[in-house]
C-alpha positions in Angstrom: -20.6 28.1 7.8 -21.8 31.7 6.6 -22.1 32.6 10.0 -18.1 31.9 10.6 -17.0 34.1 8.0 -15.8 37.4 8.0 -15.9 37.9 4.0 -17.6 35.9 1.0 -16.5 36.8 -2.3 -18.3 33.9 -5.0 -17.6 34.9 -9.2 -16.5 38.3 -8.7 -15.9 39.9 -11.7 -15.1 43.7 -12.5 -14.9 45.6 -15.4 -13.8 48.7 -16.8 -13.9 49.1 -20.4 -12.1 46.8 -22.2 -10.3 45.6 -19.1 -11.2 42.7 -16.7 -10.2 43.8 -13.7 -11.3 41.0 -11.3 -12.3 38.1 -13.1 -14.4 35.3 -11.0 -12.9 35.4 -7.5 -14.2 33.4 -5.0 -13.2 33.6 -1.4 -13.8 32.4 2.2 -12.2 34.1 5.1 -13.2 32.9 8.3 -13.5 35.0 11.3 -10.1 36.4 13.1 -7.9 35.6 10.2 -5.4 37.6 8.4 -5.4 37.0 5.1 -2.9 38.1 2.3 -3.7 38.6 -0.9 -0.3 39.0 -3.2 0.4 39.6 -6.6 1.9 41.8 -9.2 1.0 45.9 -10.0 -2.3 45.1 -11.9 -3.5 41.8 -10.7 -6.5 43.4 -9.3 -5.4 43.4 -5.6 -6.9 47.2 -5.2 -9.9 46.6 -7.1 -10.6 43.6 -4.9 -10.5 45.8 -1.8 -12.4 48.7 -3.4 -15.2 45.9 -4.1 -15.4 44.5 -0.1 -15.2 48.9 0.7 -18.4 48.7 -0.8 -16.8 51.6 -3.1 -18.2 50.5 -6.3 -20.3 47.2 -6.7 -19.1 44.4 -8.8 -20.5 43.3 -12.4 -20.9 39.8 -10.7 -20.8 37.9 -8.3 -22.3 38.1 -4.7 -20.3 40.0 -1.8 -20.9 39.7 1.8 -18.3 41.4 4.9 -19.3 40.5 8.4 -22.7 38.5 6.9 -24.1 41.8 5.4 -24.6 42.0 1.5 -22.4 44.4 0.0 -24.6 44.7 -3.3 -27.9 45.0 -1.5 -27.1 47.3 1.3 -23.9 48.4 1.1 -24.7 51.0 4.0 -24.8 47.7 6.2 -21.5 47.0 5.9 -19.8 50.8 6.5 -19.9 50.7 10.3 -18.7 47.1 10.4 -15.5 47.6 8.3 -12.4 49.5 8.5 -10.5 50.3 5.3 -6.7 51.6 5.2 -5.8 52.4 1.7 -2.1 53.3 -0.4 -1.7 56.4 0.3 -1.5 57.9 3.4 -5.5 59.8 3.8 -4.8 61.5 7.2 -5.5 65.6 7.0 -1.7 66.5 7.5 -3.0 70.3 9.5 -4.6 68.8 11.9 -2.7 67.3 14.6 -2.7 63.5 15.5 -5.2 64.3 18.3 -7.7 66.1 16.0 -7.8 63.6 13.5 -8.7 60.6 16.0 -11.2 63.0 16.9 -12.7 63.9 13.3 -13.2 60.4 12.4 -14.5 59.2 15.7 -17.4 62.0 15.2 -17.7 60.5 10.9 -17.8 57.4 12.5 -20.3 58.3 15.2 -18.3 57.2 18.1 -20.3 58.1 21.2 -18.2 61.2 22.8 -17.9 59.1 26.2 -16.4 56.0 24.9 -13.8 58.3 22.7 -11.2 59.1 25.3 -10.8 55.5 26.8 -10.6 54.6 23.0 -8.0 57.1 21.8 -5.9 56.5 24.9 -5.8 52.8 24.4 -4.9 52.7 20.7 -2.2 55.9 21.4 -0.8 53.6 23.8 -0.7 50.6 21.6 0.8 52.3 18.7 3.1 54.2 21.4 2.0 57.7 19.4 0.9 59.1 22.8 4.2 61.3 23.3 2.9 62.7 19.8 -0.5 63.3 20.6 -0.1 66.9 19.6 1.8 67.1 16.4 0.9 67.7 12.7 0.0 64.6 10.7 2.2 65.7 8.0 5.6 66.1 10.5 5.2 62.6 11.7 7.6 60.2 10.0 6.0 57.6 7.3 5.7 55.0 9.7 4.2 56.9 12.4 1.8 58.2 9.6 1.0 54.8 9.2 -0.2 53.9 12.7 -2.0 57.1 13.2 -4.0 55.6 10.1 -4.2 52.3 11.9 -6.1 54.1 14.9 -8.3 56.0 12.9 -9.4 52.9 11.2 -9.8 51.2 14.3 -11.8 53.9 16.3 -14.9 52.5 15.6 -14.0 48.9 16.5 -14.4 47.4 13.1 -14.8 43.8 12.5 -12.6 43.6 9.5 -10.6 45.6 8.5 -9.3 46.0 5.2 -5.4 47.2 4.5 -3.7 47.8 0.8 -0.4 47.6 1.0 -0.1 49.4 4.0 3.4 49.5 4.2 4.4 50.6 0.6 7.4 53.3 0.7 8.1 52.9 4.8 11.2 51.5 5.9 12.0 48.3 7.1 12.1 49.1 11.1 8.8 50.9 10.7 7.1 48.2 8.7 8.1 45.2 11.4 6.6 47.3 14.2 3.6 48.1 12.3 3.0 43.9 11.7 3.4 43.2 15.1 0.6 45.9 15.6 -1.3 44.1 13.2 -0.9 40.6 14.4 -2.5 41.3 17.7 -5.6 42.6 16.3 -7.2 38.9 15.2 -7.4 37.9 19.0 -9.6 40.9 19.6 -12.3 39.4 16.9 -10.6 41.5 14.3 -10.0 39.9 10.8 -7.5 41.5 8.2 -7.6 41.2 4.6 -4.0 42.7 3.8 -2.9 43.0 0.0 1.2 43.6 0.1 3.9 43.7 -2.3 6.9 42.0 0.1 7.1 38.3 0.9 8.1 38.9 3.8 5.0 40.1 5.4 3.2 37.9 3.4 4.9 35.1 5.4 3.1 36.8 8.7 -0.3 35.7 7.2 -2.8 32.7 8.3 -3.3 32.3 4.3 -2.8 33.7 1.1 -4.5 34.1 -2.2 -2.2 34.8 -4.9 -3.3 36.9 -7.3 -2.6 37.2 -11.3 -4.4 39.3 -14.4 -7.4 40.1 -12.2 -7.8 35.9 -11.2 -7.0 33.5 -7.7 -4.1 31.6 -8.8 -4.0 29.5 -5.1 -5.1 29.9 -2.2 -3.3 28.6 0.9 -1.1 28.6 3.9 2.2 29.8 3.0 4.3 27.0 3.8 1.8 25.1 1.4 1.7 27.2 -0.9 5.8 26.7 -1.9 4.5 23.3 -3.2 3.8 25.0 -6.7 7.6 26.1 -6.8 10.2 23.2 -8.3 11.3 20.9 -5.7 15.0 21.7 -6.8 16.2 25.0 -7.5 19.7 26.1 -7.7 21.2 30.2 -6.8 23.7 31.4 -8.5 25.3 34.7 -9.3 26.3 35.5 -12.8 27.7 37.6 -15.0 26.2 39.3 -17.3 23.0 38.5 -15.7 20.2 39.0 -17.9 22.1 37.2 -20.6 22.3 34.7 -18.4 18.8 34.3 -17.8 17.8 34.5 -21.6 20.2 31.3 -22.6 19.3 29.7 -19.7 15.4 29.4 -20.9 16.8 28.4 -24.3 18.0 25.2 -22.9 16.0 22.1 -23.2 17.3 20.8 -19.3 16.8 24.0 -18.0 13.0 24.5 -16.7 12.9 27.7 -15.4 15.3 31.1 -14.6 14.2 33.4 -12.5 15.9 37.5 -11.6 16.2 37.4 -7.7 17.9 40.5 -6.6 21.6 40.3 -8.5 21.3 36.3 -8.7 19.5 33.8 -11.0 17.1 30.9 -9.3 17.1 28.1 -11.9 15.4 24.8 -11.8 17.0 21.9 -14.3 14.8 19.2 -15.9 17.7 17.0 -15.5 21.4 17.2 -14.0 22.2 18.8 -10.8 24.7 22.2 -10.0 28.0 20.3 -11.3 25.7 20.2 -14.6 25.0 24.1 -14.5 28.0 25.2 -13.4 29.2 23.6 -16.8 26.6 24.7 -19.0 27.0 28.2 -17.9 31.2 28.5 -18.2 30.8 26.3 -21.9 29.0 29.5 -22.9 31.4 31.8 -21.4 29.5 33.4 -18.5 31.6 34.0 -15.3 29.4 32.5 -12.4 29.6 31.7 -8.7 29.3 27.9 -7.8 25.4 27.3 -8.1 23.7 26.8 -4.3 21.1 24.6 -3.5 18.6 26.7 -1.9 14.7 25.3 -0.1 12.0 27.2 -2.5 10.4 30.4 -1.4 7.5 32.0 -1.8 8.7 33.7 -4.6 9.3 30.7 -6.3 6.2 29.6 -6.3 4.4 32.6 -7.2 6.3 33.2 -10.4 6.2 28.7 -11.3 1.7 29.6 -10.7 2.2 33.1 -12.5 4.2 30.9 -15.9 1.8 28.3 -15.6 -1.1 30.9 -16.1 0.4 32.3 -18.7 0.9 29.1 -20.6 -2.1 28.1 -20.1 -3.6 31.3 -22.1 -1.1 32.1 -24.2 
């Protein structure tokens, strides 16, 4: 079994000072998966992927990407691994040409196999016609891809990406995930942390992630089972206010902020019920819509649960 997985992640646990960064994750990510990890600022998403970069080791816990140890010989790993961080890392002077070509040499790609490489992945990104421009003229997305080929120069197994798309536009990040879901047939596997649902939707699985620990881990059509089976949308006025008496009410189980609406699950009574209960305490609201749970949903019903369950 092992031998099928791209990563192995069993009690890992990171500290700095006083703060528990990652606290006991285990994981299993089979070969030619992407995988999503998702979770608020802070969950230790980052951490998690500077731990499988083999940047720092953990305090605990064993590690292993593409069946090398990451604690024993973290040097093992390097060549095997590709890692795409935040913020954009490209050298913005050189041209898009030059950088392929300065981490094909770190990488030690062998000079003959570099052309054939470059073209293909210019080609697949469609950042040929820009072969020759600055890094820091292209636009965010295109700075994106160009990060994409550098990590893939060296034809990594796995290839880790945290929250590649951060701050790019919507057009941009939808071509850059069709990029990415190609790469899984070419025995690539991706471990892809991301702030927007959306994407996270695109994944094989996902772990959802919470105060440094694996709240679920699942498919993401499975993983709306944690959301209540019955939640109602409704826009109201004033909002917040709104949300706050809401959670005062003994037949109201949860409200949730969504965008400029409320998501609200009753204990008992249906919309008729909290259409009544909001106007008998004056707020001006929209009829409530029954609406199918969504990943969202279920995040935030794990994310209460957790905290109940240390408060």
């Amino acid at each position: 079994m092992a031998a099928e997985l791209a990563i192995l992640a069993e009690g890992v646990r990171k500290r700095f000072g006083d703060v528990v960064a990652v606290d006991g994750v285990s994981l299993a990510i089979p070969r030619g998966e992407i995988f999503g990890l998702v979770g608020p600022d802070g969950a230790g998403k980052t951490t998690m992927m500077r731990l499988l970069a083999a940047l720092f080791p953990p305090d605990e816990g064993i590690l292993r990407v593409a069946g090398h140890d990451i604690v024993r010989d973290p040097e093992s790993v390097r060549p095997r691994l590709g890692y795409l961080s935040q913020r954009f890392s490209m050298y913005g002077e050189l041209t898009v040409a030059e950088n392929i070509a300065f981490f094909a040499e770190m990488f030690g790609v062998p000079r003959a196999a570099r052309r054939e490489r470059e073209a293909e992945l210019l080609q697949m990104t469609r950042l040929a016609p820009f072969r020759d421009r600055r890094a820091q003229d292209l636009s965010g997305g295109m700075k994106q891809k160009l990060a994409l080929i550098c990590t893939l120069i060296h034809r990594p197994e796995v290839i880790l990406l945290d929250e590649p798309t951060t701050g790019v536009d919507p057009v941009s990040r939808r071509e850059f995930w069709k990029l990415l879901a190609d790469l899984p047939s070419a025995g690539i596997t991706l471990l892809v942390s991301t702030p927007y649902l959306d994407e996270a939707e695109r994944c094989h699985r996902l772990g959802f992630m919470a105060q440094g620990r694996l709240l679920a881990v699942d498919t993401p059509q499975a993983l709306k089972q944690y959301a209540p089976a019955v939640i109602y949308r409704v826009r109201v006025e004033p909002l917040r206010a709104a949300r706050d008496f809401l959670r005062g009410r003994p037949e109201v189980e949860g409200a949730e902020l969504f965008g400029d609406r409320l998501h609200v699950s009753l204990r008992e009574g249906d919309g008729k019920a909290l259409a009544a209960l909001l106007a008998g305490a004056g707020f001006t609201a929209s009829p409530p819509e029954r609406v199918a749970p969504s990943l969202e949903d279920a995040f935030v019903a794990l994310t209460r649960a957790q905290e109940a369950a240390h408060a």
